[in-house]
VEXVEX-517622 format. One line per 10 residues: their letters; for each residue z, y, x of N, C-alpha, C. Coordinates in nm, 2 decimals. Example, Ala and Ser with C-alpha at 12.3 -4.5 7.8 and 13.67 -1.06 7.14 Angstrom:
residues 2
AS	0.78:-0.57:1.32:0.78:-0.45:1.23:0.78:-0.33:1.32 ~ 0.71:-0.22:1.28:0.71:-0.11:1.37:0.79:0.00:1.29
***
This chain:
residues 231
XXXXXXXXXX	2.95:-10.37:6.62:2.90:-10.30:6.50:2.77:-10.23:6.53 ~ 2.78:-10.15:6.63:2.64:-10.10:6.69:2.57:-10.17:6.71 ~ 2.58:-10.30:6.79:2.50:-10.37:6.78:2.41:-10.46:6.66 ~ 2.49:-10.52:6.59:2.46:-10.57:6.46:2.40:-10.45:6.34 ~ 2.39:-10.30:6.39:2.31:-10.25:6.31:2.17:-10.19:6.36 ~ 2.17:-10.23:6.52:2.06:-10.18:6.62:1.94:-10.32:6.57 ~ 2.07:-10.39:6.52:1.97:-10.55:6.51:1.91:-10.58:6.40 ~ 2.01:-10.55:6.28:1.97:-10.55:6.09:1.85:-10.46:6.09 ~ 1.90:-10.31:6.17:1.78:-10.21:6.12:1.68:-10.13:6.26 ~ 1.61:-10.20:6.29:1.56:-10.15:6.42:1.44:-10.06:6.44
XXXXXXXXXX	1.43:-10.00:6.27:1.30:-9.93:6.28:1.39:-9.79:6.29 ~ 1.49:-9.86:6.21:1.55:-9.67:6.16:1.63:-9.64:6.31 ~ 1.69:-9.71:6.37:1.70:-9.69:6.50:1.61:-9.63:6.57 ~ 1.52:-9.68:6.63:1.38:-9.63:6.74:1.37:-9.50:6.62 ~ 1.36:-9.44:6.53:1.30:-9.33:6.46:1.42:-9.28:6.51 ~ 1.53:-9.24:6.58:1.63:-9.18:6.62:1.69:-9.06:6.53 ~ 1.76:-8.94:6.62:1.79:-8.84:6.54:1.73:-8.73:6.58 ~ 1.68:-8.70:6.70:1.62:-8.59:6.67:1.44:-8.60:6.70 ~ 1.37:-8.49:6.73:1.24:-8.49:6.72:1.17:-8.49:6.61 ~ 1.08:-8.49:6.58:0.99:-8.45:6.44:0.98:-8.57:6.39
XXXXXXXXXX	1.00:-8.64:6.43:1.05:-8.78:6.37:1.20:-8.84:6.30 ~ 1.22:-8.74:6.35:1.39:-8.80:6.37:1.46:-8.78:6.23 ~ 1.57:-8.86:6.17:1.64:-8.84:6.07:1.72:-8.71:6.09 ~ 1.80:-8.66:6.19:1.86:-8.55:6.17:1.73:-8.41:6.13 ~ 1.60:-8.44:6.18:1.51:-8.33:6.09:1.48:-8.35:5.98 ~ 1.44:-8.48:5.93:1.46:-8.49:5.78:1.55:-8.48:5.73 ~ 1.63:-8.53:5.76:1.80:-8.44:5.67:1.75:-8.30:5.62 ~ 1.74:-8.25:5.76:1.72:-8.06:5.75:1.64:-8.06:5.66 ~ 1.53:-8.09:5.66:1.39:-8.08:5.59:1.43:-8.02:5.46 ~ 1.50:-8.20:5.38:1.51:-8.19:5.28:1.59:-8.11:5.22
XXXXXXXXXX	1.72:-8.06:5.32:1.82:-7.98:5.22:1.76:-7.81:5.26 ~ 1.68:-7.77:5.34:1.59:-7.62:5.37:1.53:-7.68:5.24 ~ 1.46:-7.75:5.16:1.37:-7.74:5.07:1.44:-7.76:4.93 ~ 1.53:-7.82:4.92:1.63:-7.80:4.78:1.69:-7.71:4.77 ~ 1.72:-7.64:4.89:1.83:-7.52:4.89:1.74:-7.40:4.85 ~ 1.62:-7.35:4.92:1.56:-7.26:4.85:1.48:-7.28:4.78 ~ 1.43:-7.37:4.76:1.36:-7.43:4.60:1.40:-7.41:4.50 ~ 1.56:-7.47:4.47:1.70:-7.41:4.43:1.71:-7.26:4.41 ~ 1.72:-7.19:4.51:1.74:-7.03:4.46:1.60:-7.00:4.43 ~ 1.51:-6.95:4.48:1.38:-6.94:4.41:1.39:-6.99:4.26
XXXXXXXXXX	1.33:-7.09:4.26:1.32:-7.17:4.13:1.47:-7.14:4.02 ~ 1.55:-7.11:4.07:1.67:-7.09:3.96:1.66:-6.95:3.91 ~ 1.69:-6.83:4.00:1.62:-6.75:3.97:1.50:-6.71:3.88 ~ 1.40:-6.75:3.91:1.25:-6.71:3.84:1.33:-6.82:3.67 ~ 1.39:-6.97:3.72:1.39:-7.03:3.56:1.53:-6.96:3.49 ~ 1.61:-6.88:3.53:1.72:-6.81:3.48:1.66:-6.67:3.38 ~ 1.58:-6.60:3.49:1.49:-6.48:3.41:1.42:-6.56:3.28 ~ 1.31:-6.64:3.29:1.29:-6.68:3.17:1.35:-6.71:3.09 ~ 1.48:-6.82:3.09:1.57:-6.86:3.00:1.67:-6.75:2.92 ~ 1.63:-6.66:3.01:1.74:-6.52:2.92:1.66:-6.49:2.85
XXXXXXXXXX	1.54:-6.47:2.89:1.40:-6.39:2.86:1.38:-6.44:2.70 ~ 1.33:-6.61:2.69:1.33:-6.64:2.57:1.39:-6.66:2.47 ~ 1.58:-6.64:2.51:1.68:-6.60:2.45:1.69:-6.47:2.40 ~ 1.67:-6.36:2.41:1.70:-6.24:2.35:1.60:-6.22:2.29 ~ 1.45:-6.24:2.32:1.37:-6.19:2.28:1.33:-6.30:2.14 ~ 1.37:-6.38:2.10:1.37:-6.47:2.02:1.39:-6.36:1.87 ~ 1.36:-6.47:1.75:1.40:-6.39:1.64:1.56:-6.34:1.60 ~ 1.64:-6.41:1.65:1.74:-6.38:1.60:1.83:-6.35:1.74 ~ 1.77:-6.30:1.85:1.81:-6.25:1.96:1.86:-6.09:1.95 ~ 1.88:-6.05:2.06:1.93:-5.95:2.09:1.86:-5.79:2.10
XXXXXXXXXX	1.73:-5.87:2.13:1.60:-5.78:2.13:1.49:-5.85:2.10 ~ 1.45:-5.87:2.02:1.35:-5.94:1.95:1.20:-5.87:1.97 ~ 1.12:-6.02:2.00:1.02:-5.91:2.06:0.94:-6.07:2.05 ~ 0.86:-6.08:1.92:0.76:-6.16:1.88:0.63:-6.20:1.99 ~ 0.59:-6.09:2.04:0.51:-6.14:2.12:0.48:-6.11:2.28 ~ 0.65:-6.11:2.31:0.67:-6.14:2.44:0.74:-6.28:2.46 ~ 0.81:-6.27:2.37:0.87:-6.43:2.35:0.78:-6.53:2.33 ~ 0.63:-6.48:2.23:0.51:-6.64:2.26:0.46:-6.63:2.40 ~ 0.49:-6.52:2.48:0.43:-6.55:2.63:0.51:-6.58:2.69 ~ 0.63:-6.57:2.70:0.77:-6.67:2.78:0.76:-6.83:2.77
XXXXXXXXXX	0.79:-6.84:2.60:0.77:-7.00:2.59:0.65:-7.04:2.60 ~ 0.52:-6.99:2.60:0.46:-7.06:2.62:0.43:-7.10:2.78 ~ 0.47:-6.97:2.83:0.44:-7.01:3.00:0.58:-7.14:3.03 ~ 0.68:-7.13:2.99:0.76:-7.22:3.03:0.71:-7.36:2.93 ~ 0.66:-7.37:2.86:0.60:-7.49:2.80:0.50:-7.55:2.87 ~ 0.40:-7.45:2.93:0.30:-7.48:3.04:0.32:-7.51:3.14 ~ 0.42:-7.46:3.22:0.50:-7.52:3.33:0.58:-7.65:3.32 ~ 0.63:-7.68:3.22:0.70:-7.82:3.23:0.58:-7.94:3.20 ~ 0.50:-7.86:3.11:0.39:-7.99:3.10:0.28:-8.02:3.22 ~ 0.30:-8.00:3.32:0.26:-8.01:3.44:0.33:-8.17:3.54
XXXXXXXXXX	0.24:-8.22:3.59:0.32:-8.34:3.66:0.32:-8.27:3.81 ~ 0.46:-8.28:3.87:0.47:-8.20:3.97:0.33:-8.25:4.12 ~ 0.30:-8.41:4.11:0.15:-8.38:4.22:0.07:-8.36:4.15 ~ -0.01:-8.32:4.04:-0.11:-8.22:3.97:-0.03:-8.10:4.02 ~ 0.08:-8.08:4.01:0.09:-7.87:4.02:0.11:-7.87:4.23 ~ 0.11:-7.94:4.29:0.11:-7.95:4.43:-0.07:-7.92:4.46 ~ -0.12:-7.99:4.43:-0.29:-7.99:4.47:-0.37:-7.84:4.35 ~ -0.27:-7.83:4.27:-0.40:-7.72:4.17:-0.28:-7.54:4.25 ~ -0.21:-7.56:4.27:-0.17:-7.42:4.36:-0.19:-7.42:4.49 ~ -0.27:-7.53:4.57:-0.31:-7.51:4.68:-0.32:-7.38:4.76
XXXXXXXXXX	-0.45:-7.33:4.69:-0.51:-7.22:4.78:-0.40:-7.08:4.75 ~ -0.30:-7.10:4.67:-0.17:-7.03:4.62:-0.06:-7.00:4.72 ~ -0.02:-7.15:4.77:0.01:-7.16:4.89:-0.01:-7.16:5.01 ~ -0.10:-7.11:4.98:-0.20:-7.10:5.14:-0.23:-6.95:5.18 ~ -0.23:-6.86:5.06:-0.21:-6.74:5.05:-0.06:-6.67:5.07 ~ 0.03:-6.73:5.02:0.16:-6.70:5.03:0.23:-6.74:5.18 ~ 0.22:-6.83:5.21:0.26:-6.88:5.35:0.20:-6.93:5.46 ~ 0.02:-6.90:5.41:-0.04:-6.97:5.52:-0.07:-7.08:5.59 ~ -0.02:-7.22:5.47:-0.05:-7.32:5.54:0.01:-7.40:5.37 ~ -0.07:-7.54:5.42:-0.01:-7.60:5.29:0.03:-7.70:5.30
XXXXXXXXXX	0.08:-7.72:5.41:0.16:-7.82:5.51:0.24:-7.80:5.54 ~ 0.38:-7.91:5.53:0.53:-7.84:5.58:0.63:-7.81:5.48 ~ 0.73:-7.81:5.53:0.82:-7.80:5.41:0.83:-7.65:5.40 ~ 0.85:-7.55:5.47:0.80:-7.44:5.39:0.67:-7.44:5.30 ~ 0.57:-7.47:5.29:0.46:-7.52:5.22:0.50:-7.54:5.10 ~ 0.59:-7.67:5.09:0.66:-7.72:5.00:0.74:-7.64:4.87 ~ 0.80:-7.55:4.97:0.89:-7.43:4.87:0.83:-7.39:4.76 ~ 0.69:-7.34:4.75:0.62:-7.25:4.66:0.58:-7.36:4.53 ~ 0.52:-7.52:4.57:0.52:-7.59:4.45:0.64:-7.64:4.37 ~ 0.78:-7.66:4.46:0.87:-7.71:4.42:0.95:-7.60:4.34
XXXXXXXXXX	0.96:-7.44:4.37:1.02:-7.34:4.34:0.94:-7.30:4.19 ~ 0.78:-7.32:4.19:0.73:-7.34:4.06:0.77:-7.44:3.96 ~ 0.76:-7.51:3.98:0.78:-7.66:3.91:0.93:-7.71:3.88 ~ 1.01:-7.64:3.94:1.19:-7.65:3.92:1.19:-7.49:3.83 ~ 1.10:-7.44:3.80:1.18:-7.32:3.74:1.18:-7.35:3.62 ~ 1.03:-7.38:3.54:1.00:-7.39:3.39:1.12:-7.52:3.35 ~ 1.15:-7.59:3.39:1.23:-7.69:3.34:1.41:-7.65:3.35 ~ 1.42:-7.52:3.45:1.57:-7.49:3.44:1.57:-7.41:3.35 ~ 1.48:-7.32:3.30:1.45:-7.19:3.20:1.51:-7.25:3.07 ~ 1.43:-7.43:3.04:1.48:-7.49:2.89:1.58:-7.53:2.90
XXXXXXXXXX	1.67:-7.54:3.05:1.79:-7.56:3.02:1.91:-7.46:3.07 ~ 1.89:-7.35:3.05:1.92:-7.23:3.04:1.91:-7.19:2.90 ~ 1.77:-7.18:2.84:1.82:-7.16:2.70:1.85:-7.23:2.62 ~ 1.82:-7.34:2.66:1.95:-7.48:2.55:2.09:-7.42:2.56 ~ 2.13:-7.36:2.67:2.28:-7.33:2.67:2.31:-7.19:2.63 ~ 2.20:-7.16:2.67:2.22:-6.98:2.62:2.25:-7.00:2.46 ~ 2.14:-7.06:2.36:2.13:-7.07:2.25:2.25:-7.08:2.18 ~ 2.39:-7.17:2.28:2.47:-7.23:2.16:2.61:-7.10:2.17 ~ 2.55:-6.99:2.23:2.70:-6.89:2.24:2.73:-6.82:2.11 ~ 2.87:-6.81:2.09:2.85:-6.77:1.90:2.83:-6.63:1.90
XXXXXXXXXX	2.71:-6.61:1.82:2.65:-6.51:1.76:2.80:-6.42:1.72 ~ 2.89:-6.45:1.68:3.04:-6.35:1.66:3.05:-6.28:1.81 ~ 3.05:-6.34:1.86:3.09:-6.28:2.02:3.00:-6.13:2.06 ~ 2.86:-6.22:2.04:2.79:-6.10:2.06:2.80:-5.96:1.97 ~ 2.82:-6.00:1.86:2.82:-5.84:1.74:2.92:-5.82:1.79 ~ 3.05:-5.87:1.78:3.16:-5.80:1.86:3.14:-5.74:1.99 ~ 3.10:-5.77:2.09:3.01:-5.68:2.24:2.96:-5.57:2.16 ~ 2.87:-5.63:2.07:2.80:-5.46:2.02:2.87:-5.38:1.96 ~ 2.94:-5.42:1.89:3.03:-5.33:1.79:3.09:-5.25:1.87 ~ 3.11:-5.28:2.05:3.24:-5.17:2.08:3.16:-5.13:2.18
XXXXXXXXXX	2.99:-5.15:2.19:2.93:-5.02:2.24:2.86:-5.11:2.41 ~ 2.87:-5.22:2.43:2.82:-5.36:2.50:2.67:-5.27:2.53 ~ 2.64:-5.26:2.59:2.44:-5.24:2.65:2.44:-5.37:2.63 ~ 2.26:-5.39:2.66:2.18:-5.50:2.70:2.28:-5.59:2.86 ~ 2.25:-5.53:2.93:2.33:-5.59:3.04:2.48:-5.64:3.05 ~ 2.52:-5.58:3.00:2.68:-5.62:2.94:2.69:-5.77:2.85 ~ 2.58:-5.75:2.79:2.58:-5.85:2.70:2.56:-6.01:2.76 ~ 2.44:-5.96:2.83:2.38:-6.05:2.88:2.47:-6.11:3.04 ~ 2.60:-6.04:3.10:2.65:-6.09:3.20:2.81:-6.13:3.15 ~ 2.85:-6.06:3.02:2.94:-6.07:2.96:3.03:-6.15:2.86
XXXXXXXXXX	2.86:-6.16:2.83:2.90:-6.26:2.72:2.82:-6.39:2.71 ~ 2.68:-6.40:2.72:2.59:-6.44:2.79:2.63:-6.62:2.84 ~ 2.61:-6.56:2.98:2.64:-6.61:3.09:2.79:-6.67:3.13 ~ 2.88:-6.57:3.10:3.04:-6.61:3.09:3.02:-6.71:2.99 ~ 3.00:-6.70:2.92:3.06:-6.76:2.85:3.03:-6.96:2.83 ~ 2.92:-6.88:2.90:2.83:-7.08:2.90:2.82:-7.09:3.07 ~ 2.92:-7.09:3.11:2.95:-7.05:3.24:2.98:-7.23:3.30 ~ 2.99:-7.27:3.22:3.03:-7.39:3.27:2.88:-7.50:3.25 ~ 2.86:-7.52:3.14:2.72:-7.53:3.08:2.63:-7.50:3.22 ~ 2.60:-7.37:3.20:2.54:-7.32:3.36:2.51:-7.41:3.45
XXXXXXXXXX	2.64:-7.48:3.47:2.69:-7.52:3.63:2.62:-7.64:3.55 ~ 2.62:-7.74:3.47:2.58:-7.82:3.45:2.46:-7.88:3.48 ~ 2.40:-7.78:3.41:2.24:-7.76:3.38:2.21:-7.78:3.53 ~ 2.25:-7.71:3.62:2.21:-7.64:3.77:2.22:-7.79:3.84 ~ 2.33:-7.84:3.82:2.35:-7.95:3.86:2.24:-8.06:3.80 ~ 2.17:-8.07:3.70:2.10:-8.19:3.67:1.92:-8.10:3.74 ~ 1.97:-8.00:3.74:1.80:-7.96:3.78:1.81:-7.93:3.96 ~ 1.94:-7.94:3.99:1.88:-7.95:4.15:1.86:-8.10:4.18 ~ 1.96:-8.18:4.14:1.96:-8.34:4.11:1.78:-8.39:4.13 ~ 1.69:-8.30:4.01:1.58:-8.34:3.97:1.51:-8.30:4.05
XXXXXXXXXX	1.57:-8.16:4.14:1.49:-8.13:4.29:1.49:-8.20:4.41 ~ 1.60:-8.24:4.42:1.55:-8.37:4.52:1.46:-8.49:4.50 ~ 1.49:-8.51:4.39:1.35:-8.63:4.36:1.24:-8.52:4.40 ~ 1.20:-8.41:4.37:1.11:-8.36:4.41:1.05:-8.35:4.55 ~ 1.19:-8.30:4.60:1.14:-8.29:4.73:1.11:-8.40:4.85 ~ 1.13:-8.53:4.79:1.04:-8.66:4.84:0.97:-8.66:4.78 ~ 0.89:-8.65:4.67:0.73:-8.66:4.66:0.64:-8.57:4.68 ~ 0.72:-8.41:4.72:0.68:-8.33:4.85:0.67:-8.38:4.95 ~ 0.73:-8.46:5.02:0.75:-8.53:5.16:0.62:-8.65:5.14 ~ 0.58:-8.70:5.01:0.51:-8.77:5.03:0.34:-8.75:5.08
XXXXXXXXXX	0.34:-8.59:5.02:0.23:-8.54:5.09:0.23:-8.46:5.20 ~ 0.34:-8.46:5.28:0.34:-8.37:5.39:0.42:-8.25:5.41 ~ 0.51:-8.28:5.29:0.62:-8.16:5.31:0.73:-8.19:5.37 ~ 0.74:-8.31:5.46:0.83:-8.34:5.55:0.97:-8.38:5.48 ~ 1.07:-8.43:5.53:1.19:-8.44:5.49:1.17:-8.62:5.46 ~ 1.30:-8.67:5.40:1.33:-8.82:5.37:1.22:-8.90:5.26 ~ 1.17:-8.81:5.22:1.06:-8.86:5.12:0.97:-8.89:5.18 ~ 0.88:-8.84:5.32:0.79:-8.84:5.38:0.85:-8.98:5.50 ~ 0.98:-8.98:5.51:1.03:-9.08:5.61:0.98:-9.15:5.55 ~ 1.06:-9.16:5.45:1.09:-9.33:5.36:0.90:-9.33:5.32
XXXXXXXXXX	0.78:-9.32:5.31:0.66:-9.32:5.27:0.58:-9.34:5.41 ~ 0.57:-9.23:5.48:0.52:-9.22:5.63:0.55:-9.35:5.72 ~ 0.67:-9.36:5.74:0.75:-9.40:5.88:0.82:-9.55:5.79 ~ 0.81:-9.56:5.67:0.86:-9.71:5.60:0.76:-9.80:5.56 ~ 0.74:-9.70:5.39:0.64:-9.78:5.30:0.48:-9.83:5.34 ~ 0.45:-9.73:5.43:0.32:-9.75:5.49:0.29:-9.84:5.60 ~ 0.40:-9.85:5.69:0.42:-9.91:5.83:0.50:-10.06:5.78 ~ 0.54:-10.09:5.62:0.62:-10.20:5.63:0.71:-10.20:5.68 ~ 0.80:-10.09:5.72:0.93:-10.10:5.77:1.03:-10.05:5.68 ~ 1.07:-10.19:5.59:1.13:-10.18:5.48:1.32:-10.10:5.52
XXXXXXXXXX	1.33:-10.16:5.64:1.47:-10.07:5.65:1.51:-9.94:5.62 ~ 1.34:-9.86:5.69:1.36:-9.73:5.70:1.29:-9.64:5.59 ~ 1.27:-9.79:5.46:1.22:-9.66:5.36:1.37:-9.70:5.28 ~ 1.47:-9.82:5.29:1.55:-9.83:5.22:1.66:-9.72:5.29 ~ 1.68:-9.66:5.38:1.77:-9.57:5.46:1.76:-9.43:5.40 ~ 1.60:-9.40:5.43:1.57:-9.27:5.36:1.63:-9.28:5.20 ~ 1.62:-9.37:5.13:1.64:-9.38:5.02:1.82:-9.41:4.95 ~ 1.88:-9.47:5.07:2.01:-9.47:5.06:2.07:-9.33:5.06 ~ 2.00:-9.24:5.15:2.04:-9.09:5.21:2.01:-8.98:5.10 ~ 1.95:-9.03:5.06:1.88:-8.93:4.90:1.99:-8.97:4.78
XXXXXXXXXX	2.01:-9.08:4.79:2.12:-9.08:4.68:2.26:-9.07:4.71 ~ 2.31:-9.04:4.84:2.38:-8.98:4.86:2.40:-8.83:4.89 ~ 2.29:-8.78:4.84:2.27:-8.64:4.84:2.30:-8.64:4.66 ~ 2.25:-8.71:4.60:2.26:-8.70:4.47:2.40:-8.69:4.44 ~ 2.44:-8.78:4.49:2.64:-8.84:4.45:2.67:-8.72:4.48 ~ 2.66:-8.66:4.58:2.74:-8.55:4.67:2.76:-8.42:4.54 ~ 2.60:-8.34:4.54:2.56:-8.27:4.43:2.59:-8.29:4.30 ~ 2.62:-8.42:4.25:2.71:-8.44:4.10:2.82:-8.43:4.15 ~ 2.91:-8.46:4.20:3.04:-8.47:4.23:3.09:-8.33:4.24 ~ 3.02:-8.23:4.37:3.04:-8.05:4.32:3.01:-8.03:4.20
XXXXXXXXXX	2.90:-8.02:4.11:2.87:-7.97:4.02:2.98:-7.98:3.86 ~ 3.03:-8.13:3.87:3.13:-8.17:3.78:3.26:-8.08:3.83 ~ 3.34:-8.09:3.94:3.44:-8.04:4.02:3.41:-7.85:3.96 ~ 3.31:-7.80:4.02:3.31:-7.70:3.99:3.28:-7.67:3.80 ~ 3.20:-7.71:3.71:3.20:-7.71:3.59:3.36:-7.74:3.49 ~ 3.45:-7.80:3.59:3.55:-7.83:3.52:3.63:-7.71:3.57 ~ 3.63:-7.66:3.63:3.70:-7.57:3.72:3.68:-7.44:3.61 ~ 3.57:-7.42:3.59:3.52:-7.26:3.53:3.57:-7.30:3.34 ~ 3.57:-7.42:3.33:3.53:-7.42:3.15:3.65:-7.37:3.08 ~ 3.66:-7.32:3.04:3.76:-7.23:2.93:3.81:-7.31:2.81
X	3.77:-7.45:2.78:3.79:-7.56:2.74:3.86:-7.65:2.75
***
């Protein structure tokens, strides 16, 4: 067996497992760069998504014209193609981390660019919680924060998990076309060390490995969404 796969695939072999070449670093690469891409980016697009939720007309705190500067920054942010928002935050990332190379590098465009698109799907979910729920929170004396962790959030708790699940999904595709310019990880394999060199094995491996990160990440995300839903 070893042998017949040293023989099928002999690039992704010689590329071994460790070293800066190696698949067990791109492994790393890419899940250091989904994982806090992921919290960063969820974070900053969670604030928003609440943000444009209450502040909305028929929200909780209504606030005309903080809500046109929410949506519109999250509208500006999704209308962005993630390698336009990699080259125009440059000197952004270069201030923040000092280099614009590397999968740390990486974090700051992928953590921008995964937030505005989890924000809309944060308030697609926030939007559909029944307005009964909340008067009732208020009626028996609920704050702002009560509201928003109580009723909010519980309640679209599953939704949540959803959402999170199709927008880290959408972060790994990210984080190989980060890899494609030097943010390291399986994207940069499969481009670097495959597509460029003609070593079709090792851009089809990197790419087998990516969608097995995908499978993995739906399969939690469903498992846990069914788990929480009150449904």
């Amino acid at each position: 067996m070893i042998a017949w796969f040293s023989h099928t695939f002999p690039n992704v072999v010689y590329l071994g497992w460790g070293g800066q070449t190696g698949w067990g670093t791109a492994i790393a690469q890419t899940l250091y760069m989904t994982f806090f891409s992921a919290l960063i980016g969820g974070i900053l697009g969670l604030i928003f998504g609440i943000g444009v939720v209450v502040t909305a007309k028929d929200g909780i705190t209504p606030n005309r014209p903080l809500f046109w500067i929410l949506d519109k920054v999250v509208s500006i942010g999704r209308a962005f193609p993630f390698i336009i928002l990699l080259a125009a935050i440059a000197p952004f990332t270069q201030l923040l981390v000092h280099t614009q190379i590397g999968s740390t590098a990486a974090l700051v465009p992928l953590s921008l660019g995964v937030a505005p698109f989890y924000a809309r799907q944060v308030q697609a979910s926030l939007e559909s919680v029944d307005h009964g729920k909340i008067e009732a929170a208020q009626t028996v004396g609920a704050d702002f924060i009560d509201i928003i962790f109580t009723v909010y959030l519980r309640e679209e708790l599953s939704n949540l998990i959803r959402v999170s699940t199709v927008t880290v999904i959408s972060l790994i595709g990210l984080t190989a076309m980060a890899g494609a310019v030097g943010g390291g990880g399986l994207g940069n394999t499969a481009i670097a060390y495959g597509y460029n060199r003609f070593f079709n094995d090792v851009t089809w491996c990197a790419t087998i490995l990516i969608l097995i990160f995908v499978l993995i990440v739906q399969f939690i995300g469903d498992f846990l969404a069914k788990k929480v839903s009150h449904k």
